[in-house]
N, C-alpha and C positions, 0 to 999 in steps of 0.2 A: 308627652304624647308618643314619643318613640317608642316605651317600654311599652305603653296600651295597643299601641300596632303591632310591634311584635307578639303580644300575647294572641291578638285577634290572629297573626298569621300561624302561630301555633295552634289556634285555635283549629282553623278551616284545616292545616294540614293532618291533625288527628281523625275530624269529622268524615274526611276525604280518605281516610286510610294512609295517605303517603308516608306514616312511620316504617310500613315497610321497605320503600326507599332504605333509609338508613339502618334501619335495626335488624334488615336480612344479613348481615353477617355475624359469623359462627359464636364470635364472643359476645354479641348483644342479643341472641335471639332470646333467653330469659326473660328481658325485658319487655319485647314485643310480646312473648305470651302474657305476662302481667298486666299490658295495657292491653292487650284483646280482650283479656274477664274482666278488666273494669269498665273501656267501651262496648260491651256485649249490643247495643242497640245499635249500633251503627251499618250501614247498608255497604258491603264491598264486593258484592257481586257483580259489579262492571268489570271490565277488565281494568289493570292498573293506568293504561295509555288516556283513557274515557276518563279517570279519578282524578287522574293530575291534570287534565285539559279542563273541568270545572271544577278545582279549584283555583286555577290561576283564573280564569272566568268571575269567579267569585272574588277573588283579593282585587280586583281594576285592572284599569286599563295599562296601567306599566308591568305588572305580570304577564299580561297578556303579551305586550309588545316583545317581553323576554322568552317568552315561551314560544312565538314566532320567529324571533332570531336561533333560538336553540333548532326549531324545527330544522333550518337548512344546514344544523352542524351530526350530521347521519355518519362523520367519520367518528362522531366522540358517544351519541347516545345510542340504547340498544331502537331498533327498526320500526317495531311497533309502537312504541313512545314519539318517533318522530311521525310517524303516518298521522299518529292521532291529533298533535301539536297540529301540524299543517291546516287543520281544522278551526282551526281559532281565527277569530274576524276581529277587528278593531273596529267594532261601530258604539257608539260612545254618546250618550244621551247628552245635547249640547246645554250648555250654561246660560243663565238666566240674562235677558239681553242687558238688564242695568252693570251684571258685572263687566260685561264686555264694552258697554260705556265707558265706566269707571278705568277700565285697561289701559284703552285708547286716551280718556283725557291725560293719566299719567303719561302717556308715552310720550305726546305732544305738547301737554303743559297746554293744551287750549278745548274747550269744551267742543262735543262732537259736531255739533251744528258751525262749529267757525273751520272746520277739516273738511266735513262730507255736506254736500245741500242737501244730499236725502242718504240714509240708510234702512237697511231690511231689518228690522229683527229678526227676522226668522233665518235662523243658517242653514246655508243649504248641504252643508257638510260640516260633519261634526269626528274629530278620532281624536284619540288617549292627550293629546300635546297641543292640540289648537283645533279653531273652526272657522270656516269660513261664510262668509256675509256680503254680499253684492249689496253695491252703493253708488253714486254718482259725486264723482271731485265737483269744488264751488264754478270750476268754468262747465258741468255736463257732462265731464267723460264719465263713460260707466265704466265704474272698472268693478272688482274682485278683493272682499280685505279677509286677508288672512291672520286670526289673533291671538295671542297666543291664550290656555286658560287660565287665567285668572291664580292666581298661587303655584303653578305648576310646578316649578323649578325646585320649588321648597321638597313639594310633597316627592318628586322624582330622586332628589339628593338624599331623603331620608331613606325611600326604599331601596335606591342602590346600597348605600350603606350597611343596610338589614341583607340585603343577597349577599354581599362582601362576606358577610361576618360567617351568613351561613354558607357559603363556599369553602369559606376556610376551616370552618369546623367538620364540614362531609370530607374534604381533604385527607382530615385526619383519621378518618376512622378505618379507613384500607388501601392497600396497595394499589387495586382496581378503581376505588373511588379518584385517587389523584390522579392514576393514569388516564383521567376525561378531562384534567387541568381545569377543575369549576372556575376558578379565580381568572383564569385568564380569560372561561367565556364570560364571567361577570363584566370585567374591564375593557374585554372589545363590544358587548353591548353599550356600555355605559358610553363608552367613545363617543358610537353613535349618536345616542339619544343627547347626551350632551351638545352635542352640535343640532338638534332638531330645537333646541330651545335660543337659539339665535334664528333670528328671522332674516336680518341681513346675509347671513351667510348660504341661508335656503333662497336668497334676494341672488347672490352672489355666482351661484350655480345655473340658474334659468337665466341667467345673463348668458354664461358659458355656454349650456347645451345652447344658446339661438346662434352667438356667434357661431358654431360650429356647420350651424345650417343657413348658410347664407339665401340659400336655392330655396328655403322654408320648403323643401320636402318635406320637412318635421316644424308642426306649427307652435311657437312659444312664447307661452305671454310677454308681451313687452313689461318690464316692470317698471314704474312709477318712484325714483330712486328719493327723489326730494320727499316722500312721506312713508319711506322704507325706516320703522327702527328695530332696536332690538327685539319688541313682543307685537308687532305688527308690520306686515307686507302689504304693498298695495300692489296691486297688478293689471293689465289688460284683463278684460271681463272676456272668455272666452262661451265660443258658442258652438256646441256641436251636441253629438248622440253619442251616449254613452255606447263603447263599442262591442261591450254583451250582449246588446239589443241587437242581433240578427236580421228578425225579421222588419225590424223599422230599415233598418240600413236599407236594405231589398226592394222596399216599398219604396225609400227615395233614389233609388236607380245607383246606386253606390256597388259596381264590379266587385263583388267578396272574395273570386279570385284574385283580382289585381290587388286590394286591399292586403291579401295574405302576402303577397308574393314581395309587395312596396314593405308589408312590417319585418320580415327575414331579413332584407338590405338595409334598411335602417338601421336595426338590431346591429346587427355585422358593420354597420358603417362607424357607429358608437364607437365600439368594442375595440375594430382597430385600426380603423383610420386616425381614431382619434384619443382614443383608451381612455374615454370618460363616457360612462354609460348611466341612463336614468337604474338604478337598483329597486327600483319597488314599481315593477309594471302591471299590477294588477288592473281588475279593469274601471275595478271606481278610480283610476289616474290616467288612462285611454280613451280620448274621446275621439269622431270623426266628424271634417266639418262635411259640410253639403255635398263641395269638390270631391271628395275620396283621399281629401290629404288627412295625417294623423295629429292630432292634437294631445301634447304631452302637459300631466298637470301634475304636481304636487314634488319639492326637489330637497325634501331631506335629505333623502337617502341617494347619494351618489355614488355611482364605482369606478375606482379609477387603477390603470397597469400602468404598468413601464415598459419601455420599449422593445426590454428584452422577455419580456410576460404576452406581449404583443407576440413578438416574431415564432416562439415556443408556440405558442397557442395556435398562431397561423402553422406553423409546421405540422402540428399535430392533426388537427383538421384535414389538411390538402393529405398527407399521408392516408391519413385514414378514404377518404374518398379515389384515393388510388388503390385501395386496397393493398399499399405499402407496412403491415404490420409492425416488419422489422424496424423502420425508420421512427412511427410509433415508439416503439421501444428505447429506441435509441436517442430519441428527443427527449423523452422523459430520463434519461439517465446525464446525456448534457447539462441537461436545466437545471439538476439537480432536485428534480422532484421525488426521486427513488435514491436510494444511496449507490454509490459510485461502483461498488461492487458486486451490483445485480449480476444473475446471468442474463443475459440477453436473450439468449433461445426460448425458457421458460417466460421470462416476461413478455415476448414474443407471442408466443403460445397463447398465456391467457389474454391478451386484449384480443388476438383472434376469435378466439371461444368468445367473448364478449359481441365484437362489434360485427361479424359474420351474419349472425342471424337478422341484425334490423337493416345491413346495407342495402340500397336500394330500394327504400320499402318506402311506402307513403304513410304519413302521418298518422293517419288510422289505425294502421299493421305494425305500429312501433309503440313499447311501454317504456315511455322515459322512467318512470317509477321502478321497474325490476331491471332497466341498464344501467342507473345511477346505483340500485341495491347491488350488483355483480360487481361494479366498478370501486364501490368502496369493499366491500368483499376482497376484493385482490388488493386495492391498497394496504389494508390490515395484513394481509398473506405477504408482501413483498417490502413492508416497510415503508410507503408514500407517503415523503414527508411534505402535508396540507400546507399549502401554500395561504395566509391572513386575505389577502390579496383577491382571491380567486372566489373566497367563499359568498359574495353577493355577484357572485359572473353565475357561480351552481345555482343560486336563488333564483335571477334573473330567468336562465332557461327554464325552471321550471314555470315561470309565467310565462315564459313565449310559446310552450307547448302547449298547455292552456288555450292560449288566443288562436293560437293556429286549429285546433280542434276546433273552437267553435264557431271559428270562418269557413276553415276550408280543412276538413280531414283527409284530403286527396291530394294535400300538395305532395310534394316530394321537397323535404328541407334540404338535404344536403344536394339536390342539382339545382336548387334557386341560391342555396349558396356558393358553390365550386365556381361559378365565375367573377364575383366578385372578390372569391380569397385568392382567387391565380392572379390577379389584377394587383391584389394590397402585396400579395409577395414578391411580383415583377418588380414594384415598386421599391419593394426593401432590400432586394439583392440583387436586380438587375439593370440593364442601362440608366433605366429614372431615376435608381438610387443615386445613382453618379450625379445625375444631374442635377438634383433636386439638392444632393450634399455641397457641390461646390457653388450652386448660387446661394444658398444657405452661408457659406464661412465666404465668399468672395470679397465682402465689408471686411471682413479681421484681417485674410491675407493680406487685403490692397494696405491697409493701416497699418500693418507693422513690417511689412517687405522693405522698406527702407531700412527698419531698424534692425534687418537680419543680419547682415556682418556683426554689428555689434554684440547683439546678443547670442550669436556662435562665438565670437571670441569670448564671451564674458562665460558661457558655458562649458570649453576648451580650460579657461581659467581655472576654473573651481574645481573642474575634474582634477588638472594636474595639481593644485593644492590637497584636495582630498587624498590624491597619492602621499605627496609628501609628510601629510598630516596623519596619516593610519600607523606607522608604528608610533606616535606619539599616542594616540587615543589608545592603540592597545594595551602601552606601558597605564595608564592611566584607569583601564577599566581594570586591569590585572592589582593593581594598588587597590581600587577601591574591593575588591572581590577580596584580597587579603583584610582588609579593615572590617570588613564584616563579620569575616569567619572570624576573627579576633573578637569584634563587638560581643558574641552571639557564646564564645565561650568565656568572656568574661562576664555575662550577664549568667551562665551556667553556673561559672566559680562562685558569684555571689548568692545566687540562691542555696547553693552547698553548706558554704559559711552561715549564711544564716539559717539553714534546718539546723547544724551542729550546735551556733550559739542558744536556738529556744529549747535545743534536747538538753543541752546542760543547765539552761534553768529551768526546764522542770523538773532534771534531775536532783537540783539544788531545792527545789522548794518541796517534794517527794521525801528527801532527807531533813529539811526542817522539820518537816509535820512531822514525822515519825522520834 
């Protein structure tokens, strides 16, 4: 079956034109002429971005999902290939309800009527890795079952496998092609997708994001852990308006200012109060309930920093809102995002050239689209080395401009954000740090403050042993550095000897024959 899918995927990539993909360099282009006059019927007057976004269209829904995660990597593919990518939608005609049956009875080992009193056939969302189906538990609750499809794992593992092989074969063909590291975007996709095929662990996140929001600012399904398995979730049935729907929102008295202004804080509260963030905000995952609170659904896709990704990222921010350039500059050469021996002036320079013209501006008057184009533009110019980490943060904002456009194109993002980030950085390097640090370790000091004499003596110990002990370990590392160099030219001499012993018999058997 493998060999028939790959043929099929060779198939659609010829149909589609994408051999020019590969056979556009110098030593293969013969080839591409010879397959142009034998596909002479073939249609490739789209541009190539439109070619490759229906055929991954065409090959399914894990194409697709790769060809979305590629979209947000604009540091590795050319501009126009990503623009058109970003185009691609994951909506995915759902599976027949006896399979989704049959799922569920495996899952549980009990037929669906002894799990749910009633289920819907009909799903009300359906994408590339599972669908979901509103139901009611035997005591009434209504809740939300999430399942996964039916074989999916199987069919997902083969076609990573198939991108693997062809990552590593495009690798090989030029210097430019592996400077895009296909393999490595194959393998942080699969990362991904990998984990969207446990359900517990997409159980295990919407646990996280609610604990996070005690204050339920941010509304998250309660999840139903006792009939959570690995290929189905059960959850709180959530009820709201999808939040694309503008005009419905309006109609039920729902402030779209405040809405816009509640999603920036939020956003920002994720990100670094707390550096786990929902990663896939579009707006089929956006819902609003009645109140004007926001309703987050679907938690594959999670993003998460470290504390020092956190504080970088708030520095960068607060600088740029001060209109601090240099400090800009200067964070990204700490962090280590740019190599150590940037100039600073120049790097200085261009994120001013960058970020000057959208400062101040409202949402309307700013093109995240051609500041992310400039932004990686300079990173290519200055060496900015992409941080793994960061690249579903760049995903993320591109859906929060989005939702903000289509609430409110008059906010102004960065003064709904500037008080909330001057608040998280007080926090992380001013008096609350203090404070927040020492009630944090006050349990460890109090528990081992008694044991601190001893363990200063025991450490006082070791040091002055360590003393005593260092010209022994010298003599000792100096002996073994001799035995090697020894090892390495007696393994020389013996190779020597033995070229001499097989030249003399073949000189030996050279003079028999003759």
């Amino acid at each position: 079956m493998r060999i028939f899918r790959l043929f099929y995927i060779i198939y659609i990539a010829l149909r589609f034109g994408l051999d020019e993909f590969i056979l556009s360099h110098t030593k293969l282009k013969p080839l591409q002429s010879i397959i142009n006059v034998l596909l002479f019927w073939r249609d490739k007057s789209k541009p190539r971005g439109e070619r490759l976004r229906l055929a991954l269209e065409a090959l399914g829904p894990i194409f697709v999902k790769f060809g979305q995660m590629l979209s947000t990597r604009r540091d590795l593919i050319p501009l126009d290939i990503a623009d058109e990518l970003a185009k691609l939608q994951d909506q995915v005609p759902p599976v027949a309800f006896t399979e989704i049956e049959s799922v569920i009875h495996e899952a549980f080992n009990l037929p669906l009527n002894q799990v749910f009193s009633s289920f819907e056939e009909k799903a009300i969302a359906s994408a590339s890795v599972a669908q979901v189906h509103f139901a009611y538990l035997l005591d009434g609750t209504p809740v939300a079952v999430k399942v996964l499809r039916p074989g999916i794992a199987k069919v997902i593992n083969h076609d990573l496998e198939l991108l693997d092989t062809a990552a590593w074969l495009l690798q090989g063909i030029s210097a430019e092609v592996k400077r895009l590291k296909p393999r490595e975007v194959v393998a942080e996709f699969a990362e991904h997708t990998h984990s969207e095929l446990d359900l517990t662990l997409e159980a295990a996140n919407c646990t996280r994001l609610s604990s996070n929001f005690p204050d339920k600012r941010l509304l998250v399904p309660h999840v139903h852990w006792d009939w959570c398995r690995q290929q189905v979730m059960v959850m709180q049935r959530m009820v709201g308006t999808p939040i694309s729907k503008v005009d419905v929102l309006r109609a039920k008295g729902i402030d779209i200012p405040k809405l816009a202004h509640d999603g920036v804080e939020i956003f920002f509260t994720q990100v670094f109060r707390d550096g786990f963030f929902h990663a896939d905000m579009h707006p089929g995952n956006i819902q609003v309930a009645d109140d004007g609170r926001y309703i987050a659904l679907d938690f594959g896709i999670m993003g998460t920093l470290t504390d020092n990704d956190k504080y970088y990222l708030a520095r960068n921010f607060l600088a740029f809102f001060n209109g601090d350039y240099r400090d800009v500059a200067v964070a990204h050469i700490e962090s280590g995002w740019v190599p150590k021996n940037t100039n600073v002036e120049a790097l200085e320079t261009a994120v001013r050239a960058i970020c000057e013209p959208i400062f101040d501006k409202p949402l309307k008057d700013i093109s995240f689209g051609r500041t992310l184009l400039s932004l990686f533009q300079m990173s290519r110019k200055f060496g900015v080395i992409i941080q793994p980490q960061l690249v579903m943060l760049q995903k993320t904002l591109l859906n929060i401009e989005g939702l903000g456009r289509d609430l409110d194109p008059d906010i102004d993002l960065w003064q709904t954000a500037k008080p909330f980030l001057k608040r998280w950085m007080s926090e992380q390097i001013g008096w609350r740090s203090i404070v927040k640090t020492m009630k944090k370790e006050l349990p460890y000091v109090a528990k081992n403050l008694p044991q601190m004499p001893r363990l200063v003596h025991q450490f006082l110990t070791q040091q002055t042993r360590a003393e005593q002990d260092a010209p022994i370990r010298q003599a000792i590392d100096a002996l073994i550095k001799t035995q090697e160099n020894q090892a390495r030219w007696q393994k020389r001499l013996t190779l020597a000897v033995s070229l001499l012993v097989l030249l003399q018999v073949a000189g030996l058997l050279i003079f028999w024959c003759l």
